[in-house]
C-alpha positions as CSV (number, residue, x, y, z in Angstrom):
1,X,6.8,5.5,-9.4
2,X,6.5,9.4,-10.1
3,X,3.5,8.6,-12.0
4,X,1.9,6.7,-9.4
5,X,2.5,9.5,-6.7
6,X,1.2,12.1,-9.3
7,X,-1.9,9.6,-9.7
8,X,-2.2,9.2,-5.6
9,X,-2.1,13.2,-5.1
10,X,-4.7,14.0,-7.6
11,X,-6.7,11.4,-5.8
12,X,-6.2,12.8,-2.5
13,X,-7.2,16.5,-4.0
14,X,-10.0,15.3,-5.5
15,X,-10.8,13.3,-2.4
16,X,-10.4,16.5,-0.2
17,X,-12.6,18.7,-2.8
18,X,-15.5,16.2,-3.1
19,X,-15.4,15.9,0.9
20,X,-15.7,19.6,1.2
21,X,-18.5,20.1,-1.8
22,X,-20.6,17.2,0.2
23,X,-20.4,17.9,3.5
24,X,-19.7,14.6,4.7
25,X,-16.6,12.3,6.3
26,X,-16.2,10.0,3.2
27,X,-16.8,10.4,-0.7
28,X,-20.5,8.6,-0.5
29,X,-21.5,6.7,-3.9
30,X,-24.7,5.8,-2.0
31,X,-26.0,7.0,1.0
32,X,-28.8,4.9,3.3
33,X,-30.9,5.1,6.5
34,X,-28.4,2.8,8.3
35,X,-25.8,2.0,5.6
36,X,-23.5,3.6,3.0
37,X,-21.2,2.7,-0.1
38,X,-17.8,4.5,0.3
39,X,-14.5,4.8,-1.4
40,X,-11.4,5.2,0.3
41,X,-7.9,6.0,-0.1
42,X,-4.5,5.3,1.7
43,X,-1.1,6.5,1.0
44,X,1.6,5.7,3.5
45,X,5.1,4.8,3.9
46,X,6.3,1.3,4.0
47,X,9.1,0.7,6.9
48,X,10.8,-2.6,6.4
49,X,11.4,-5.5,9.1
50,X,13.3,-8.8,9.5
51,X,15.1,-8.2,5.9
52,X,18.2,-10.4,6.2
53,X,21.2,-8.8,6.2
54,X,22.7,-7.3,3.2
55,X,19.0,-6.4,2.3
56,X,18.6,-2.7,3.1
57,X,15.7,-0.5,3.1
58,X,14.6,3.0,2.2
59,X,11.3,4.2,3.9
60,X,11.0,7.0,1.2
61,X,11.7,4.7,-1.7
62,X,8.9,2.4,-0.2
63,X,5.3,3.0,-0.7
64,X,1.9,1.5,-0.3
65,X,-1.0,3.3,-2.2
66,X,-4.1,1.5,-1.4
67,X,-7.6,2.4,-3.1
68,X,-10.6,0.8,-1.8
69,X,-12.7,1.6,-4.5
70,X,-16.1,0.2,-3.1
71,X,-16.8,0.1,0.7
72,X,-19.9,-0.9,2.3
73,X,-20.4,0.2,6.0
74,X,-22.6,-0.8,8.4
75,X,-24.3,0.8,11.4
76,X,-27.5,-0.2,13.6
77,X,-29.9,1.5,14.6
78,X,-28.7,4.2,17.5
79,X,-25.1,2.9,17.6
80,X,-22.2,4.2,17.5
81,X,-20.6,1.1,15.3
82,X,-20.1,0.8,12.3
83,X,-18.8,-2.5,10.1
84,X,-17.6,-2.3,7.5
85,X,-16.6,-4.5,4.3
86,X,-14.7,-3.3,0.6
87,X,-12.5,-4.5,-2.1
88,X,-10.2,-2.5,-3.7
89,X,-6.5,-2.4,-5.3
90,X,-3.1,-2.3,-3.1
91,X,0.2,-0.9,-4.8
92,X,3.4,-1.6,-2.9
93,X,7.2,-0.9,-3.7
94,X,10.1,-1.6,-1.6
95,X,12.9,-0.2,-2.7
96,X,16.6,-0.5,-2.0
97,X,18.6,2.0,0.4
98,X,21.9,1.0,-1.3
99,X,22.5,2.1,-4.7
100,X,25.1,-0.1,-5.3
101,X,23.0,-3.1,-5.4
102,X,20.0,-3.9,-7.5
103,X,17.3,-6.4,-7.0
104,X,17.8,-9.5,-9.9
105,X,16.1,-12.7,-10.6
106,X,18.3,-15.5,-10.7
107,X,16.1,-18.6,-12.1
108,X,13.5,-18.7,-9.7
109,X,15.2,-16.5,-7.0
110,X,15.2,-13.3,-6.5
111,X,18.3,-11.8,-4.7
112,X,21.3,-9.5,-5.0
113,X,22.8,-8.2,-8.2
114,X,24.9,-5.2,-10.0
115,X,24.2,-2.8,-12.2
116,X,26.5,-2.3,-15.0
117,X,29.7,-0.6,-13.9
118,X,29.7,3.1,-14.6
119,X,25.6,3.1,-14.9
120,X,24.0,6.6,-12.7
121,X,20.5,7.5,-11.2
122,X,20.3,4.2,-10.0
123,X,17.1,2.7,-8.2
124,X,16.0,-1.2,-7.4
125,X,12.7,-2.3,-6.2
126,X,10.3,-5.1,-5.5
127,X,6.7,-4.6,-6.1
128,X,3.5,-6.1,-5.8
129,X,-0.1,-5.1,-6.8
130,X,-2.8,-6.8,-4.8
131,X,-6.9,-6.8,-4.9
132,X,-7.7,-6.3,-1.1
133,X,-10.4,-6.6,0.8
134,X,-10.9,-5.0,4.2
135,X,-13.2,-5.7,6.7
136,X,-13.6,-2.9,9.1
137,X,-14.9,-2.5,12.9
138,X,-15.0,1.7,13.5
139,X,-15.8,3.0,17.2
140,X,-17.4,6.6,16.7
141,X,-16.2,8.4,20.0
142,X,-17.5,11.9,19.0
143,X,-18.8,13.8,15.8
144,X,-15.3,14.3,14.8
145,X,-13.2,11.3,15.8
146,X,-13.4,7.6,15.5
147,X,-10.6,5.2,15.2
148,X,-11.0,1.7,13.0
149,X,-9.3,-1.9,13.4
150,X,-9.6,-4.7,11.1
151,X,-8.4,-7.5,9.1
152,X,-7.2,-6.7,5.1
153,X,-6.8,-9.6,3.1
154,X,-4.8,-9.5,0.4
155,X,-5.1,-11.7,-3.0
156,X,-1.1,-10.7,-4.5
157,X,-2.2,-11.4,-8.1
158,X,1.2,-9.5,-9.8
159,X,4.8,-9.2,-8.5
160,X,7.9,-7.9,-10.0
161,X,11.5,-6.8,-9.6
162,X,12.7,-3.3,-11.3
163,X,16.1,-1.3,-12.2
164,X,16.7,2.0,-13.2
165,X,19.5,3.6,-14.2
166,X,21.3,5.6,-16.9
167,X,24.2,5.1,-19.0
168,X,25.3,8.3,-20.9
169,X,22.2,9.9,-22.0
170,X,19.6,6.7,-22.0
171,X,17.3,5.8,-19.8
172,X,17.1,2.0,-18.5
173,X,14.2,0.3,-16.8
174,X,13.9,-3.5,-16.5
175,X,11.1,-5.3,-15.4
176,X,11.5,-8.9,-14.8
177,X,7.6,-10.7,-13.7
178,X,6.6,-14.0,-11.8
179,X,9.1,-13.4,-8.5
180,X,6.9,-15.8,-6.8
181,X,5.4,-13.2,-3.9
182,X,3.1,-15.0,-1.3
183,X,-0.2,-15.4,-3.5
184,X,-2.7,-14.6,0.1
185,X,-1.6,-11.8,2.9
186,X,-3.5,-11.0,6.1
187,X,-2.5,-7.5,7.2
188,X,-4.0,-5.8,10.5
189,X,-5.0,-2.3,9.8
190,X,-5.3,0.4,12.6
191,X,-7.1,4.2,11.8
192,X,-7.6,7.2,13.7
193,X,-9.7,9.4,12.0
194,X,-10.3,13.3,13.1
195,X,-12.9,15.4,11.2
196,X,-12.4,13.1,7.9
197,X,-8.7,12.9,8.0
198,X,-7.3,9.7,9.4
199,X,-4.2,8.5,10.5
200,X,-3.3,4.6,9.6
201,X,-0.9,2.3,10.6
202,X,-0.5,-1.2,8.8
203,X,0.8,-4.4,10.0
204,X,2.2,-6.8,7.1
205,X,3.2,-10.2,9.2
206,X,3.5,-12.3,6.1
207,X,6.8,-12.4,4.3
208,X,6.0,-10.8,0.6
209,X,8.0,-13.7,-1.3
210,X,7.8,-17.4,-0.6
211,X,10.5,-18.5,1.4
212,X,11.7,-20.0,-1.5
213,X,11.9,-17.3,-3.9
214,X,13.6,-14.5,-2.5
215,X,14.3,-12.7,0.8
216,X,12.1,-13.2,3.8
217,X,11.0,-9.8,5.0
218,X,7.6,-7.9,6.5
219,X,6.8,-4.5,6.9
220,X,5.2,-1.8,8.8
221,X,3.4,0.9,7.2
222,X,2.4,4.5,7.9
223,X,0.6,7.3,6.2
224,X,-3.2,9.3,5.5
225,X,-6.2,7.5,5.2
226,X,-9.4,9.2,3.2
């Protein structure tokens, strides 16, 4: 997780630096007449909903990194639309507020489990990493704000479960793979963007396991868009 945050802000700097050396909203791989090629970047905070009970939380311990890493946007002659169409790579984590409790697969479920009695530094999440593909309508209100809404589909090619915790002076991390996530997602993506910065909010209807495989739960995030 550190290492994926350490990844995500050195994006985001470099992001902010190459916006500021071009001049221009987006990092531009190819700039048209009426069309561009784009990256982008989100980093926000997942907020968890319809969890069962027993199943609790931790905004802070969950996060979505998403990196569209080619965008193609569209805009017509003398409008002020743009549409817009990408594929990129979507890392999500949901971790556990209780530290007592630790995510475990169980055959083919995942659900509830211990960690070993006297274990410390003690952290349990699910996670998935996704290709994605958004497809973008942005309104352009004035030279420095637009907002965008669209549809992000979601192709959930890896899922797994992780501990970590310590015993004495090891480190333990365990990894267990094929949780059975949904395979397909449709999220609804929101972004309000002011002078290049933008402001997203993501909604996540579909449960992210099968509703035989684990714990039915959606979420609701919220973070920066580049």
């Amino acid at each position: 997780m550190k290492k994926l945050l350490v990844l995500a802000l050195l994006a985001v700097g470099m992001t902010a630096y190459a916006q500021e050396e071009r001049g221009k909203k987006d990092i531009t791989l190819k700039d048209g007449e009426n069309d561009a090629w784009t990256t982008q970047l989100a980093v926000g905070v997942n907020l968890v909903t319809g969890a069962p009970d027993g199943y609790k939380f931790a905004p802070f311990k969950s996060w979505d990194i998403n990196w569209t890493v080619v965008q193609y946007n569209y805009t017509p002659n003398g409008a002020s639309q743009t549409y817009s169409a990408g594929v990129g790579l979507n890392w999500r984590n949901y971790g556990l507020k209780d530290n007592n409790t630790a995510f475990v697969k169980n055959g083919d479920l995942v659900e509830l489990g211990n960690f070993p009695e006297g274990a410390g530094s003690r952290y349990s999440s699910i996670r998935t990493l996704s290709i994605s593909v958004p497809l973008l309508f942005t309104q352009k209100i004035s030279d420095d704000f637009s907002f965008s809404v669209g549809p992000i589909v979601n192709f959930n090619a890896w899922g797994w479960v992780k501990r970590n915790y310590e015993m004495g002076d090891d480190d333990f991390e365990i990894s267990t793979s094929k949780i059975g996530q949904t395979p397909v997602t449709i999220d609804v993506m929101g972004v309000f963007d002011f002078d290049g910065l933008g402001v997203f909010c993501k909604y996540s209807p579909m449960n992210v396991l099968k509703t035989d495989r684990g714990p039915k739960f959606q979420s609701v995030t919220v973070g920066l868009y580049l």
